[in-house]
MARPA-817019 format. One line per field, with one value per residue (C-alpha): residue in three letters; x, y, z. Coordinates in Angstrom, 1 decimal, decimal comma. Layout:
<rs>
aa: [ALA_...]
c1: [X_...]
c2: [Y_...]
c3: [Z_...]
</rs>
This chain:
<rs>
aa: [UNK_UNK_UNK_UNK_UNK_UNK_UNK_UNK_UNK_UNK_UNK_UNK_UNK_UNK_UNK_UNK_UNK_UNK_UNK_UNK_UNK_UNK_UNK_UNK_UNK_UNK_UNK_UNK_UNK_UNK_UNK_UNK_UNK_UNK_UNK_UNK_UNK_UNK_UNK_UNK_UNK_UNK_UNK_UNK_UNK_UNK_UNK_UNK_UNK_UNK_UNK_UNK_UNK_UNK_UNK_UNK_UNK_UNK_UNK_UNK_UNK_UNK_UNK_UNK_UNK_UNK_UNK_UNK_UNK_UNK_UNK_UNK_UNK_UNK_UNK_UNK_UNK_UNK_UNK_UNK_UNK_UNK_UNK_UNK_UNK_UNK_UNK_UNK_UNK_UNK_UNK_UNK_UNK_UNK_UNK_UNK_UNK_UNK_UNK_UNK_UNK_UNK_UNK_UNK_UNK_UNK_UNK_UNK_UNK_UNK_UNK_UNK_UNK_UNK_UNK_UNK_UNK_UNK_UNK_UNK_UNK_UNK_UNK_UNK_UNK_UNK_UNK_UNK_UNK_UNK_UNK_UNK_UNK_UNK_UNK_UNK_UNK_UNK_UNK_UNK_UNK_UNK_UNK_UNK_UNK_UNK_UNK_UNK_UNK_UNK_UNK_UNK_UNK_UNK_UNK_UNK_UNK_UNK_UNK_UNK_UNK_UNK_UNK_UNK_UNK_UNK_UNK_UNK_UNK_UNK_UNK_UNK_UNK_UNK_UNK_UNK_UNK_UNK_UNK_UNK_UNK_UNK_UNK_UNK_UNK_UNK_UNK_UNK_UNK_UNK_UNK_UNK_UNK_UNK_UNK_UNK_UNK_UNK_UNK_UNK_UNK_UNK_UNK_UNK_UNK_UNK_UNK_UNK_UNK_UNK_UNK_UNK_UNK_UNK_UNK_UNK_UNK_UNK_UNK_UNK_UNK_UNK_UNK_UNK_UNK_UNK_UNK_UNK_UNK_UNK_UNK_UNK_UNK_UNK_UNK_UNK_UNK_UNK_UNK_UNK_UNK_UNK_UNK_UNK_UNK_UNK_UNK_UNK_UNK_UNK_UNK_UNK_UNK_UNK_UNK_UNK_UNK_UNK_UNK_UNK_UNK_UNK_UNK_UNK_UNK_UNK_UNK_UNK_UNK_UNK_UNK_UNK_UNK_UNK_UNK_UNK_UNK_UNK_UNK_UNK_UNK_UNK_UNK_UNK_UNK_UNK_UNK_UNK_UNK_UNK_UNK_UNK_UNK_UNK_UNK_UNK_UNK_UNK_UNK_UNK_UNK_UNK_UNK_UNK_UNK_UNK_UNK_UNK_UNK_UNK_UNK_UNK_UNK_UNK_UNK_UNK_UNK_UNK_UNK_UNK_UNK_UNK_UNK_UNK_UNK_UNK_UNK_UNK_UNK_UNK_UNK_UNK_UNK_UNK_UNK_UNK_UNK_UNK_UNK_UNK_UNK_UNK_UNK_UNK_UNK_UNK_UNK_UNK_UNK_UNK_UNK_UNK_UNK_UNK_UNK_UNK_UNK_UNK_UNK_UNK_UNK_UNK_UNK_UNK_UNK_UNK_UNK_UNK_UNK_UNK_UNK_UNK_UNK_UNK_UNK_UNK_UNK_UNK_UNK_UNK_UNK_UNK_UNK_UNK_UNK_UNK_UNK_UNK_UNK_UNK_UNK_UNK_UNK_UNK_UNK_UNK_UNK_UNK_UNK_UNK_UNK_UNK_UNK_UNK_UNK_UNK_UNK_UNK_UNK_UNK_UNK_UNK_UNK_UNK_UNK_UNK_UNK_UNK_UNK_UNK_UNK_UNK_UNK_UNK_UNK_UNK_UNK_UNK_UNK_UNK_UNK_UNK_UNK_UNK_UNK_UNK_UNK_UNK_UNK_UNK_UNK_UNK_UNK_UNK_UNK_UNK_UNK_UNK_UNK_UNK_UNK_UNK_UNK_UNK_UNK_UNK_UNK_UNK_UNK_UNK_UNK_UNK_UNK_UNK_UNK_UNK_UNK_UNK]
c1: [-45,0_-46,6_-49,7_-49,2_-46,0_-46,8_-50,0_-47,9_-45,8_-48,2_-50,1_-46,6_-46,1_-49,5_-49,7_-45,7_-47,0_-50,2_-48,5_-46,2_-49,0_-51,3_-48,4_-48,5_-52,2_-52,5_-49,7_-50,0_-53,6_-52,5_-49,9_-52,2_-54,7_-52,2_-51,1_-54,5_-55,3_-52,7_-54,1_-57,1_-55,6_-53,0_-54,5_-50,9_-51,6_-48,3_-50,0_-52,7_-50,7_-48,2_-51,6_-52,6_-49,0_-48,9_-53,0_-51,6_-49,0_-51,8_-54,0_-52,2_-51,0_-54,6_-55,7_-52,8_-53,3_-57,0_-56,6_-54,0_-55,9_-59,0_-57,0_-56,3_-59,5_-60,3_-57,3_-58,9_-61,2_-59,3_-56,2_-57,8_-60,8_-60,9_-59,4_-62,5_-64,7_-63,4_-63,0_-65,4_-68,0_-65,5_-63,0_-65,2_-67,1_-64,0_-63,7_-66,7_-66,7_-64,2_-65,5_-69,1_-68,3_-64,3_-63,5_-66,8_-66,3_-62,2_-63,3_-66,4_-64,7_-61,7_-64,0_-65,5_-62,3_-60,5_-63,4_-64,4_-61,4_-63,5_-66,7_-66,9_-65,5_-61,6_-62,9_-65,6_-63,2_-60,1_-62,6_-63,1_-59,5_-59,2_-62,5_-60,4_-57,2_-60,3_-61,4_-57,7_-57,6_-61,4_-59,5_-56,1_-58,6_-60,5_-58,1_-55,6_-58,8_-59,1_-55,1_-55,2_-57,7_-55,5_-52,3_-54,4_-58,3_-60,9_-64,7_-65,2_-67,0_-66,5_-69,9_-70,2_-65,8_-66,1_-65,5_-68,0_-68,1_-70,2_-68,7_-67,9_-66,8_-64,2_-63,0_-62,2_-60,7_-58,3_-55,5_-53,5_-54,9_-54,3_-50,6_-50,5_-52,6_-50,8_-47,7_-48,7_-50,2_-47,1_-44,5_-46,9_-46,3_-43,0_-43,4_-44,6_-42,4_-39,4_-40,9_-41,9_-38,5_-36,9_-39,2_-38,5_-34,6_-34,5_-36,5_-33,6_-31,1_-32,4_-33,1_-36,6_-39,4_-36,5_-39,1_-41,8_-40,1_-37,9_-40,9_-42,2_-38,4_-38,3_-42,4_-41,0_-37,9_-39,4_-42,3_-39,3_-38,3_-41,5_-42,8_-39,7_-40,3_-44,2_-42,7_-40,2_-42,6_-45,5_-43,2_-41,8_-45,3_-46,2_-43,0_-44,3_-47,4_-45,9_-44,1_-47,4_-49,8_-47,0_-43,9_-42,6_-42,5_-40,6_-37,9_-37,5_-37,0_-34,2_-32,4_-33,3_-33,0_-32,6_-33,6_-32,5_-31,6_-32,6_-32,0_-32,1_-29,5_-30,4_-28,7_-27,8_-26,4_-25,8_-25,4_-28,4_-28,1_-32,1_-30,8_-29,0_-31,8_-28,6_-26,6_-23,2_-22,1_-23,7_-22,9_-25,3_-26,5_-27,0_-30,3_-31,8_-33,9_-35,4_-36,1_-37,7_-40,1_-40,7_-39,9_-36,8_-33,5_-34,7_-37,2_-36,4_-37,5_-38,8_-36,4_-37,6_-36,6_-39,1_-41,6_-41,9_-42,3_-44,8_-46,4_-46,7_-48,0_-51,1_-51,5_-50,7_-47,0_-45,8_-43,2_-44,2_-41,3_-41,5_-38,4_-36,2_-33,5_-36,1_-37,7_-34,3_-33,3_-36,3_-36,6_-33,4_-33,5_-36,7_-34,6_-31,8_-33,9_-36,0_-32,2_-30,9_-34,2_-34,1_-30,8_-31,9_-34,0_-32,8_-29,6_-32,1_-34,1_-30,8_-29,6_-33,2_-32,5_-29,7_-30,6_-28,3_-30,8_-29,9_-26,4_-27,2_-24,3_-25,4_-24,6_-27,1_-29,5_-28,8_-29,0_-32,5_-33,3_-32,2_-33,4_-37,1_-37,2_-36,2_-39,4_-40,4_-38,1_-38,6_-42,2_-41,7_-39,3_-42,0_-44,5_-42,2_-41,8_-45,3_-46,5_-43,7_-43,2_-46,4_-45,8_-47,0_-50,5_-52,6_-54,8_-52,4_-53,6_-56,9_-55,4_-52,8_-50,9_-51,2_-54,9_-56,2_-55,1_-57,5_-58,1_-59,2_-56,7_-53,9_-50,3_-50,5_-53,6_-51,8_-48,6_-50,0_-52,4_-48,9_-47,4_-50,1_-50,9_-46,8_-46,6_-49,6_-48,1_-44,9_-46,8_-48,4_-45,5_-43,9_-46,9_-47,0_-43,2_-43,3_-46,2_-44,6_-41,3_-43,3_-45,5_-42,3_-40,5_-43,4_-43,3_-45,5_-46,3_-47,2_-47,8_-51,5_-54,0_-55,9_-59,3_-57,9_-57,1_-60,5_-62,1_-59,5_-57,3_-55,4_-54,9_-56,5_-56,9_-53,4_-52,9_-55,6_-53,7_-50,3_-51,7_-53,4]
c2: [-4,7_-2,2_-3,4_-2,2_-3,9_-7,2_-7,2_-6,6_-9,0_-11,5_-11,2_-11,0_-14,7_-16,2_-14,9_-16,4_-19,5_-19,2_-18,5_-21,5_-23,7_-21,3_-21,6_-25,0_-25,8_-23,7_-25,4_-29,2_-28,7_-27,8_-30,5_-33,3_-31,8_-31,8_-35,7_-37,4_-35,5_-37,4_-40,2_-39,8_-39,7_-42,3_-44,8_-45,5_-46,8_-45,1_-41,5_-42,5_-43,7_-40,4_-38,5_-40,4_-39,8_-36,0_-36,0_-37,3_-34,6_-32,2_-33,0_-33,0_-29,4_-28,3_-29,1_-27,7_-24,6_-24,3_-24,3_-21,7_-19,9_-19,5_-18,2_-14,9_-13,2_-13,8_-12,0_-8,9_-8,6_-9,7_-7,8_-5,1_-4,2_-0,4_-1,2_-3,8_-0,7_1,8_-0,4_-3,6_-2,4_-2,3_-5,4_-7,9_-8,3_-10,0_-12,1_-13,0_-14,2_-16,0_-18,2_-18,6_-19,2_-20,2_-21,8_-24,1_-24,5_-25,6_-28,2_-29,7_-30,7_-32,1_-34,5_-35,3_-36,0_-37,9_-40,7_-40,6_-42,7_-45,9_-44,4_-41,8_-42,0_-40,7_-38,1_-36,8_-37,6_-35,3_-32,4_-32,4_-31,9_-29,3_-27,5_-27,8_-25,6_-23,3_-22,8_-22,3_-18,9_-17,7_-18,1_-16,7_-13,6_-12,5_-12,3_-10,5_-8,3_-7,3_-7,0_-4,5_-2,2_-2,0_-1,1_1,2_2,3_2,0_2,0_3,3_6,7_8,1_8,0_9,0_8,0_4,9_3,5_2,1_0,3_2,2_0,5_-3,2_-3,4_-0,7_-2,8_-6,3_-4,3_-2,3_-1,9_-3,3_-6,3_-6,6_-6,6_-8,5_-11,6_-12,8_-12,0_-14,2_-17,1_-17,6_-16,8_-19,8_-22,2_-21,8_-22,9_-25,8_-26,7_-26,1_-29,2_-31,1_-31,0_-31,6_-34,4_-36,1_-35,6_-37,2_-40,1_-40,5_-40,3_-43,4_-45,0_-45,4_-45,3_-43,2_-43,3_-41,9_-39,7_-39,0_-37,7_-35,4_-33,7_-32,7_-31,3_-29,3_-28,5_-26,9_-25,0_-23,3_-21,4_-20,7_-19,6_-17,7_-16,0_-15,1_-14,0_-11,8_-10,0_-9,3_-8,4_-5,7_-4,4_-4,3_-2,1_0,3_0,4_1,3_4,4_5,9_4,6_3,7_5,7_5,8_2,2_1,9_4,2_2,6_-0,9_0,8_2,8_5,8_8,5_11,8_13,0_10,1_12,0_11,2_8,8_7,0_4,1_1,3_0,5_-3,2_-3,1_-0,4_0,0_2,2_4,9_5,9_7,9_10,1_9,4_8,2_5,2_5,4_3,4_1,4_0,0_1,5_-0,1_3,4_3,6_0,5_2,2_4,5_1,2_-1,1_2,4_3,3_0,5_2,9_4,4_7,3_8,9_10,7_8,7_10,4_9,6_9,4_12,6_14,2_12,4_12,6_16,5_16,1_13,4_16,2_18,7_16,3_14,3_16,1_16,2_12,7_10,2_8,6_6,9_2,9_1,0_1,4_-1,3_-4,1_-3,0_-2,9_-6,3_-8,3_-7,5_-8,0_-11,9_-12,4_-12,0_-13,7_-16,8_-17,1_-16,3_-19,2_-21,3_-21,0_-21,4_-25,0_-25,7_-24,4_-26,8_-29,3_-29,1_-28,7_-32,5_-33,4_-31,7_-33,7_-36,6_-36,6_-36,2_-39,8_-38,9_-35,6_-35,3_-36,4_-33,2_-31,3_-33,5_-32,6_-28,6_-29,2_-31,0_-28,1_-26,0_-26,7_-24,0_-21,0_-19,9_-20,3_-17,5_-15,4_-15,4_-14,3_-11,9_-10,4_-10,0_-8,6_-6,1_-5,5_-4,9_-3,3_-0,8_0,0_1,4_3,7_3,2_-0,1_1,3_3,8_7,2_6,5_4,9_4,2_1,3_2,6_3,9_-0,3_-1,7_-2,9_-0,4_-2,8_-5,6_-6,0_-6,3_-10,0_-10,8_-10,6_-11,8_-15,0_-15,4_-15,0_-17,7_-20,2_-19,6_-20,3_-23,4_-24,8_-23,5_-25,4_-29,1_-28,3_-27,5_-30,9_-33,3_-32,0_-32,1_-36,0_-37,0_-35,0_-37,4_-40,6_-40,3_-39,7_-42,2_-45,0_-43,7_-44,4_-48,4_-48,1_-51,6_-51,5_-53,7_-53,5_-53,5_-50,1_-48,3_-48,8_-47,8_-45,0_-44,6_-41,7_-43,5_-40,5_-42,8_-43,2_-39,4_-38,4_-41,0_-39,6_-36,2_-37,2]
c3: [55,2_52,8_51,8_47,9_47,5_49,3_47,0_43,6_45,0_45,3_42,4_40,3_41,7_41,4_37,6_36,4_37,8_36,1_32,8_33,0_32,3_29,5_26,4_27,0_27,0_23,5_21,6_23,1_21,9_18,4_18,3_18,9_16,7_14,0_15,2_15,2_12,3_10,3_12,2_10,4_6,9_7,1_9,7_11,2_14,9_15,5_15,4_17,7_20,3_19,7_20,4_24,0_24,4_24,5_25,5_29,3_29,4_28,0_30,8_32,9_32,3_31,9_35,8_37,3_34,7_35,5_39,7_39,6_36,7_39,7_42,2_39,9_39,1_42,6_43,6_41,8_44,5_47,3_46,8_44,0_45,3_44,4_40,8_40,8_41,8_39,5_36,1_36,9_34,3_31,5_32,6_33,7_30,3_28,6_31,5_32,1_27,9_28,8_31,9_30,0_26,5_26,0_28,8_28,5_24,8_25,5_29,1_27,2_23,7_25,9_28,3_25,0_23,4_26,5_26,7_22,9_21,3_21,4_20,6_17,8_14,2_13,9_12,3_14,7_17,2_15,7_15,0_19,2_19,8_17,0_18,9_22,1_20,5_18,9_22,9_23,9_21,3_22,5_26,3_25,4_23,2_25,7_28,8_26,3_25,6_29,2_29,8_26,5_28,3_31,3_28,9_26,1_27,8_24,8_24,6_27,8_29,2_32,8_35,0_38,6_39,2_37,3_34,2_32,0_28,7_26,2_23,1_22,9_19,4_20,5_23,6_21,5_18,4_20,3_18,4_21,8_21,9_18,1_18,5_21,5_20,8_17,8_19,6_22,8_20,8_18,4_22,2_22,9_20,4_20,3_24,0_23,0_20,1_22,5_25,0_22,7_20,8_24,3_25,4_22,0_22,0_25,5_24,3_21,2_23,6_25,3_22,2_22,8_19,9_17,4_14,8_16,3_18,5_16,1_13,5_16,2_16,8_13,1_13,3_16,5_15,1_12,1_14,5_16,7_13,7_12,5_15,5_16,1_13,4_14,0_17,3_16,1_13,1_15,7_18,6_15,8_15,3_18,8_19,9_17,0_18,9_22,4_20,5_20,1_22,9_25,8_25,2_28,5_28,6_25,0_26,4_29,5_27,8_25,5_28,8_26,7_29,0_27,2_23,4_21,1_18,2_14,4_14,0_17,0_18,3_20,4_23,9_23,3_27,0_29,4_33,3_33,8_36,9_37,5_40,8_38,2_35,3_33,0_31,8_33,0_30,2_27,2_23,7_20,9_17,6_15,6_13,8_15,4_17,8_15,0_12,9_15,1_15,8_12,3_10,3_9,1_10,1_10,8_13,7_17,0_20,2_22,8_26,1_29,8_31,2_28,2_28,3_32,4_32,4_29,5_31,7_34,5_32,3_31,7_34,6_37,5_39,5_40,3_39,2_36,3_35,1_35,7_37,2_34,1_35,3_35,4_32,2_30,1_31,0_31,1_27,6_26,8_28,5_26,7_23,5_24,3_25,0_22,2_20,2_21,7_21,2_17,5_17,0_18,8_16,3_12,8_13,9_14,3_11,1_9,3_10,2_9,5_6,1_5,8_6,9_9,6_12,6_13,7_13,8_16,0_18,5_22,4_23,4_21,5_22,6_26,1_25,2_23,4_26,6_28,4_26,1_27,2_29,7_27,2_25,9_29,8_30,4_27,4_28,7_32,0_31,1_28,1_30,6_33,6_30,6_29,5_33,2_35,3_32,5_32,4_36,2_37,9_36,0_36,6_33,9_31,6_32,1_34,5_37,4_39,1_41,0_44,2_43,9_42,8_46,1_48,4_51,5_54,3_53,8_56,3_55,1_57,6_55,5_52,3_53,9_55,5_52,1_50,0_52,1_51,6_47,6_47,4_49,5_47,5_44,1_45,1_46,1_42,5_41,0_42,4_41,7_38,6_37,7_39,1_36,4_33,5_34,6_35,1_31,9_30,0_31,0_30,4_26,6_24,1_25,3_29,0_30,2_31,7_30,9_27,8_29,4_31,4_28,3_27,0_30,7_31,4_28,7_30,4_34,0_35,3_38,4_38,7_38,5_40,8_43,5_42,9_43,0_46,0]
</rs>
């Protein structure tokens, strides 16, 4: 019942949720953009309809992604209220971007888009879906902006005990946010290439649409291993960053506890001991650690048990190492599912290569099926990473966990509060799962009348009831 945890604890939840829903919103939006796009240059009615298609699943998404979305910056003044006090100058700006300009820019284009098919030009028309993705970026941008200043403080001076910004320019090119944002985005497409690949190789397996569905398999296919690749590049550049801005956290998510030597080798697994600050046993890759630092085999990493008395020396006696267990194996999950993602999809755009895609064995069709929910995990796990390594700081260097934490909320306020946000997370997560399955299964020919798809050509009627 410790205030602190149960409020970590809560906002950890509220935010996985969240994020379940953002990766999707960015890539569906790009994949339909790209779909009616080739709408627009070939006229095949087939592309339209694989647009309305994936634009129910996209909306679908986007409410449940937008509720849960509210619920977190209010948290920062519920639950956060001194962190809100002591940084609200510099951290609201990108937020408050974000609300006025991206999130208006992303919900406008996409009401104009969902009851435009029968009343602009294809072109206009595709040009509002493509504005849609644009808002998605601006969204994803700007909360990445404010995320970066909690990870690497810029463009900020102290006055009075709070921070305040004093240079914009520095706050949105912070070299953070520059290795984080094009690692997020591409994490998020290949989100969405991973569903949409599944959704598509469930529809084959029932032998429904193969063409179309079919078409869309070999566009996701492809975008797993390009994605996967964007991920792996900037995900490389970002751990080069952490060496110099968060080293703490890049030792803890290697289990490197003492000097690392030159070069240095990388833990691939051990069983880490933090009561004794030591692995009791690991298996090392030599010179890997020093290369995905420096870009070269050679390089001494600082380990834990360093860089805590050099972190007493300049902050003041404390524990400042974060917990190393969770760190060293959330990144380590986050690898091995975006591995086994991409090996998903290069097997499937080699029988596309091949021509053989119609031949593709049942059970790999399953395993792509199943495969939907391993850039979910790779997500979580990339973010459990990011933030509980960051610990004990909520912003690195000014401020820590413990010190954000709201001083007149009960532990039963956040308690009860936790309770409710999950029980209402969980009928989302249900209504949402049930009109995923249901839009699905109807395909790309739901039988409504054809007067309805003119008035409401998404049955948003019919969702609003079934969410009701």
């Amino acid at each position: 019942m410790d205030p602190l945890w149960l409020s970590r604890i809560q906002y950890a939840a509220t935010t996985i949720f969240h994020f379940l829903f953002v990766p999707v919103s960015i890539s569906l939006a790009l994949f339909i953009a790209i779909i009616e796009t080739m709408y627009v240059a070939k006229g095949k009615e087939i592309y339209k309809k694989m647009a309305k298609f994936w634009g129910k699943l996209f909306l679908i998404n986007f409410a449940v992604g937008v509720v849960t979305g509210i619920l977190q910056e209010f948290q920062f003044g519920m639950n956060w209220s001194d962190y809100s006090r002591f940084v609200g100058d510099v951290f609201g700006a990108p937020l408050a971007v974000e609300a006025l300009l991206a999130f208006f820019l992303e919900s406008t284009f996409l009401g104009i888009w969902i009851f435009g098919w029968e009343r602009l030009s294809k072109k206009v028309h595709a040009l509002t879906i493509w504005l849609v993705f644009i808002g998605t970026l601006f969204s994803a941008f700007w909360i990445l902006v404010a995320n970066s200043f909690m990870q690497h403080p810029v463009g900020f001076g102290m006055q009075n005990g709070r921070a305040e910004m004093n240079d914009f320019l520095a706050l949105i090119t912070n070299g953070q946010v520059l290795v984080e944002f094009p690692h997020t985005i591409f994490g998020a497409l290949m989100t969405g290439a991973a569903l949409i690949a599944g959704i598509s190789a469930w529809q084959m397996l029932k032998k429904r649409d193969g063409e179309a569905f079919g078409t869309m398999f070999k566009m996701a296919a492809a975008g797993l291993v390009i994605t996967f690749l964007g991920v792996a590049f900037s995900g490389h550049f970002q751990a080069q960053y952490l060496v110099k801005t968060q080293p703490m956290k890049m030792a803890a998510s290697e289990g490197q506890w003492g000097k690392s030597g030159d070069p240095a080798a990388w833990n691939l697994i051990a069983f880490i001991d933090p009561e004794k600050k030591e692995n009791s046993w690991e298996i090392q890759i030599p010179g890997l650690l020093s290369y995905l630092s420096y870009s070269k085999f050679s390089g001494e990493v600082k380990g834990i048990n360093e860089l805590q008395t050099e972190y007493e020396q300049k902050y003041g006696p404390g524990n400042y190492i974060p917990p190393v267990r969770t760190t060293f194996w959330s990144f380590r999950i986050m690898i091995v599912a975006g591995s086994v993602s991409v090996l998903l999809g290069a097997y499937g755009m080699y029988l596309a290569l091949r021509r053989k895609l119609d031949q593709a064995k049942p059970w790999y069709l399953r395993a792509v099926v199943w495969g939907i929910g391993l850039p979910f995990i790779a997500n979580t796990a990339g973010w459990v990473m990011t933030e509980v390594g960051r610990q004990p700081w909520t912003v690195f260097g000014l401020m820590r966990t413990e010190d954000a934490v709201s001083p007149n909320v009960s532990a039963w306020e956040i308690l009860l509060s936790t309770i409710t946000f999950t029980a209402a997370y969980t009928v989302l997560g249900i209504v949402l799962v049930y009109l995923f399955v249901k839009t699905i299964k109807k395909g790309l020919h739901p039988e409504v009348p054809a007067e309805q798809q003119v008035r409401d050509p998404f049955h948003l009627e019919e969702v609003y009831h079934a969410a009701k």
